[in-house]
N, C-alpha and C positions, 0 to 999 in steps of 0.2 A: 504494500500500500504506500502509496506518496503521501507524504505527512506534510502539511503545513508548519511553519515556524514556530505555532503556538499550540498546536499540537504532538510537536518534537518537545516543547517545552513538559510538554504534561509527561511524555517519554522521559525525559531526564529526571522526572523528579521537584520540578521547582514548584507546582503546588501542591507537593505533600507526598506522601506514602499513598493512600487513598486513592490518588487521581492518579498515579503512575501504574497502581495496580490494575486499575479502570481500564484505561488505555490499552493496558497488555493486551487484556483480556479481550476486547472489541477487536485490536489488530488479527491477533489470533480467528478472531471470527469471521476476520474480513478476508485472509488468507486462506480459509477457508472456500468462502466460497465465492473468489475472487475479484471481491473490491477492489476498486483502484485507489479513492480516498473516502473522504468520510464525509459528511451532509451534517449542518447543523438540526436540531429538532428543537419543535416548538415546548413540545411536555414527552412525560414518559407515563406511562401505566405497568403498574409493575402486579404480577402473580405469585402469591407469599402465604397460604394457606398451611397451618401445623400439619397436615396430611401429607403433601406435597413440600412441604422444609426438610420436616424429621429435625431430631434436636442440631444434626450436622447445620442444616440450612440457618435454624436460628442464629446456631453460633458466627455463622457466615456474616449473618447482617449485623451483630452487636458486636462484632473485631471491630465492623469496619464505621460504627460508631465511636466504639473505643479510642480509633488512631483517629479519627478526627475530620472523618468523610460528612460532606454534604451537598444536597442536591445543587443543582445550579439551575434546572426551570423546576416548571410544575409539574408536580408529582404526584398520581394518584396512586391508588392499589385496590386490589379486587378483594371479593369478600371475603371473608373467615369463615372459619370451620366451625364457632360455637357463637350462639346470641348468648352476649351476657348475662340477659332478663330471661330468659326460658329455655336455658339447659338443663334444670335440674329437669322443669317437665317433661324435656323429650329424653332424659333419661343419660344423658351426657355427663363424662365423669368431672372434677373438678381438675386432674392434669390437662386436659387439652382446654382448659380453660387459661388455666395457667399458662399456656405454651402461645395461648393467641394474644393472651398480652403481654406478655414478650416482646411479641412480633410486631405489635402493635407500639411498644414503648422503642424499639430499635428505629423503626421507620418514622416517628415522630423526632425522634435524637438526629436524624439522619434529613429532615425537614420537609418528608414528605406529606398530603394532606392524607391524614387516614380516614377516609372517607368511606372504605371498606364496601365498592359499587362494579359492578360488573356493564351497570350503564354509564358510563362517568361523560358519553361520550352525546347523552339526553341532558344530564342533571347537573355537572362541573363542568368540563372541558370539551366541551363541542368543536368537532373537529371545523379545520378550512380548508377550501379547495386549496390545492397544490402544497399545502406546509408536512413539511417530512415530522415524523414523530414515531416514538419506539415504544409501542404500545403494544401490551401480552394481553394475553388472553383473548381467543379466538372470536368470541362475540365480536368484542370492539374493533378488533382491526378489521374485519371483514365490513364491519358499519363505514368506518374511516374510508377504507378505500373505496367501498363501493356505491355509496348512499352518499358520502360527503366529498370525496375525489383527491383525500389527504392519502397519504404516502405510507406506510407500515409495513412491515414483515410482523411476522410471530416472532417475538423476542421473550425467548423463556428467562425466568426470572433475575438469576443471575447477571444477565446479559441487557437487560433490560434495568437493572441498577446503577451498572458500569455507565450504562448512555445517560440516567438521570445524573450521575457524576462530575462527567464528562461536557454535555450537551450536545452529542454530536451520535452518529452510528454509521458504520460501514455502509456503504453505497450499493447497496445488492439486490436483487429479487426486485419486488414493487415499487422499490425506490427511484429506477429506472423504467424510461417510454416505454421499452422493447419488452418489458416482461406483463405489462398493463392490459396490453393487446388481448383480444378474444380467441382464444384457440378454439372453440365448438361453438355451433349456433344449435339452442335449445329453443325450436317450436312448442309452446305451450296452447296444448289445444286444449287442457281445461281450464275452467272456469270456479276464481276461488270467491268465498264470499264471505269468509271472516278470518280474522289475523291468523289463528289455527289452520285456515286452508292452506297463508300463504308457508307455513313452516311444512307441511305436507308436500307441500311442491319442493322444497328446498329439498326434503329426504326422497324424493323419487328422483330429484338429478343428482343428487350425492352419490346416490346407490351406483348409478353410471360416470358419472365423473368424478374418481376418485384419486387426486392428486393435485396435490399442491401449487403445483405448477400452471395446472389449467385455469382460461379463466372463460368462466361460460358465458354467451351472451342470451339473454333471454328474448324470445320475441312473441307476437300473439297476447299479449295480456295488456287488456285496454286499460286506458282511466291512468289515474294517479294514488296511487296506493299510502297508507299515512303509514305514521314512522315506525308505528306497533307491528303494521306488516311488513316494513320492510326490513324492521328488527328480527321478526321472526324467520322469515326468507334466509335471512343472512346467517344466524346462529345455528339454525338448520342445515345450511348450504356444507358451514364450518366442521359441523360436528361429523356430517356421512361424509363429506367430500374431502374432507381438509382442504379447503379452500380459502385462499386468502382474498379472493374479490369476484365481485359476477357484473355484470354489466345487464340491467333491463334498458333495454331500448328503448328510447322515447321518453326516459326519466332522469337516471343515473348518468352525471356531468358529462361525462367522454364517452357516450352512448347517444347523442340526438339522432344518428343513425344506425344501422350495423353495422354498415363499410367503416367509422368513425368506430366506432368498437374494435374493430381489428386492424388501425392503424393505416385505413383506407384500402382495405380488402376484404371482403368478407368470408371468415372463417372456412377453412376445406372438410371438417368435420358438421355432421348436422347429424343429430338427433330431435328424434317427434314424445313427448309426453302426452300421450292418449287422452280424449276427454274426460275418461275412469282413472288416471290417474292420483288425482287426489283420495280416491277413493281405494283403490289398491293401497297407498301409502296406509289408512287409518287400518284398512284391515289384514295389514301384517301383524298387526300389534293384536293379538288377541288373550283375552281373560283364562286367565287357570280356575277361578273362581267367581261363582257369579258374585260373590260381596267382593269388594275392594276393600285391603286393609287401611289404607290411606288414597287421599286425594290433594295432587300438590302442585301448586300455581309458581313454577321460577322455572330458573333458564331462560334465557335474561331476567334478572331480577324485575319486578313489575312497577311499570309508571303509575302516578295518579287516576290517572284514564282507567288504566286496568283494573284497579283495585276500585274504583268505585263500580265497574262493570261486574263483577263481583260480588258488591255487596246489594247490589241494586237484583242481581239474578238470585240471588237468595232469599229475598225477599221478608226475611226475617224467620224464617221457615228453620225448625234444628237439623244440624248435623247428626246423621243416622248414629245410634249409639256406637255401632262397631267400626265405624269408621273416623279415622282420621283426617282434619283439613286442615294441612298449612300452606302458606304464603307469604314470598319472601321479597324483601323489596331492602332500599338502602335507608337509611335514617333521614335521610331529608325527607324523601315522600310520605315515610309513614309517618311522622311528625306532623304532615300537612291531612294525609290522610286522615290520622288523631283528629285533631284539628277541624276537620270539615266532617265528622262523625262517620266517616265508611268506617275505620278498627272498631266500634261500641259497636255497629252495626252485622259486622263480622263477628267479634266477640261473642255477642248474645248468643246467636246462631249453633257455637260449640268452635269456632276456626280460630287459629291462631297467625295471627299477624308476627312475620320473624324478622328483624334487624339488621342490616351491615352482613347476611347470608347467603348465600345459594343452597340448596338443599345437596345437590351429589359432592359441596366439599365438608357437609355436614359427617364427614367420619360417617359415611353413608352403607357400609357394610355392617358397624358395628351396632347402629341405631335400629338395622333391620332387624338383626339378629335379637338384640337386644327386646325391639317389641313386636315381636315375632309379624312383621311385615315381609309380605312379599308380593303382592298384585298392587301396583300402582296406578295411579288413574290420573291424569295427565293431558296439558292439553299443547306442550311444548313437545314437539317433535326432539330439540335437540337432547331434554332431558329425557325423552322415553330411549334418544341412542344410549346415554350414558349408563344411564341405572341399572340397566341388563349385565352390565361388568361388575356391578355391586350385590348380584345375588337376587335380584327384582324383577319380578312378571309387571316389565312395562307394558301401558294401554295408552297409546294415542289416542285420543278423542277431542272433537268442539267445544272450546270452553262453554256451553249453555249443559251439554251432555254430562262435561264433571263436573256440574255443580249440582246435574239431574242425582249423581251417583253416590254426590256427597252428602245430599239428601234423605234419598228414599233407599241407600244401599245395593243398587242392582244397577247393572249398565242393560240402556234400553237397546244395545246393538254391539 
């Protein structure tokens, strides 16, 4: 990598131990996967859950508290593994509680905002078109690149510290024109018609375009879609496909065309998603059990919008005794949620409104085991991918459907 002067400086050492380690560490990545220099970034979003640390990782981030590291932009982090207010309910021991504020006291030493939000990118840091940023975790950057038209790789955590450090990240992957391009045109011949269809769609082109590298271009689907579905589309796209950006045509910045999608040619690969597509997506996912043990509203943590959507389909109605209802969102929203009485409204009902969480980094095997959950009911495609790795009979379904189930106990399909 060609290093700027001030950049060789961070190389040498002259601001700190910290930033020299910083540095290494990003060259290293960039040699990898061969950078030529580095790009300043606007913010970082960093992925830092006790699940995914383990006590090594903690200790990672509280060294480099210790010698004397601090961020240089803005800096969020994604959620934690335990809600402070209602772990003992869901059964959570007091070590990983312990372990989360840690993690929580190292990155606030360290001056980042702990804001503990998997959205940061709705609620803090809304991305801009063209500014480069090093932002982990798969929801956001797929949002960034492809809904807002900023610049991201998946920067796993570590790597993703270095750049808050630093300000700056190796020049690689979507960083670059060349990689932005649409390699596949996805005809979408069905028709979605609530935010759950459009994450449905996201897992029937995951399931075929599955790599990183690809970036689909969507076409066929009318209208202008709001940020809940495009949120969902994208976390969807992330989770089956690994996918760092999709391009819908006629919406998404560098998409007013196809050819304009694939850098003034239009894609040599084409795939068709059937009318029945969305529908095929919901019913791979099928029930072991006609009860559901729980019913859980995240992946991506949920907006205002959402949660009153929520409490409003529940209509004040209880939560069937044998099942469980949570829903996770960041402290800003449910504060405003409190606030505007959707949580009292949720509350009564029997559901639990949960804080600064995502449910799958919720130590999400041990919770099952723990209350003997295993059929999920869902209406996040990308958390029905996940949970299936944690020992969980995922069910896709339309948010109206699992609120149907968190109700009366039975799924009506």
């Amino acid at each position: 990598m060609q290093l700027s002067d001030s950049e060789q400086a961070l190389r040498d050492g002259t601001a700190g131990e910290a930033a020299r380690r910083a540095v290494d560490m990003q060259i290293k990545v960039g040699d990898f996967f061969g950078a030529e220099r580095f790009v300043p970034i606007s913010s970082a979003h960093v992925m830092a859950d006790s699940e995914a640390l383990g006590e090594i990782g903690i200790r990672f981030l509280e060294e480099l508290a210790e010698i004397g590291a601090k961020f240089s932009v803005p800096t969020t982090i994604n959620p934690r593994g335990a809600d402070f207010l209602h772990f003992q309910t869901l059964g959570q021991s007091d070590d990983v509680v312990a372990q989360e504020r840690r993690i929580v006291a190292a990155f606030e030493k360290l001056g980042a905002l702990a804001v503990n939000t998997c959205i940061n990118y709705e609620s803090i840091t809304p991305p801009r078109f063209g500014e480069h940023l090093a932002w982990g975790d798969t929801g956001t950057v797929i949002f960034a690149n492809s809904v807002a038209g900023a610049r991201s790789n998946f920067e796993g955590g570590p790597v993703a510290v270095a750049a808050a450090i630093t300000g700056r990240t190796p020049a690689y992957g979507f960083h670059l024109d060349q990689q932005r391009r649409a390699t596949v045109n996805v005809e979408v011949q069905a028709v979605p018609k609530e935010p759950s269809d459009w994450g449905a769609i996201g897992c029937w082109i995951g399931r075929q375009v599955s790599d990183y590298w690809q970036v689909p271009a969507l076409t066929g689907l009318d209208g202008q879609p709001s940020i809940t579905e495009l949120k969902q589309l994208g976390a969807s796209l992330a989770s089956y496909g690994s996918l760092a950006m999709f391009h819908l045509v006629g919406v998404t910045p560098e998409a007013p065309t196809l050819a304009a999608a694939g850098g003034g040619r239009e894609p040599a690969r084409k795939i068709v998603m059937p009318p029945d597509g969305i529908e095929q997506a919901y019913r791979s996912f099928q029930p072991e059990s006609e009860q559901p043990d729980l019913v859980v509203f995240s992946a991506p943590q949920l907006s205002l919008v959402e949660i009153r959507r929520i409490a409003d389909l529940l209509a004040g109605r209880p939560v069937h005794s044998g099942v469980q209802l949570l829903l996770t969102t960041n402290h800003a929203y449910r504060s405003l949620a409190e606030r505007l009485g959707f949580v009292a409204q949720i509350e009564r009902s029997g559901g639990l409104v949960l804080e600064d969480v995502c449910f799958y980094i919720l130590h999400a095997r041990e919770l099952g085991q723990k209350n003997h959950w295993r059929t999920l009911v869902t209406d996040s495609a990308k958390l029905a991918n996940i949970v299936a790795g944690y020992g969980y009979n995922p069910v896709l379904r339309p948010t109206a459907i699992c609120v149907e189930a968190a109700v009366t106990g039975r799924l009506p399909w």
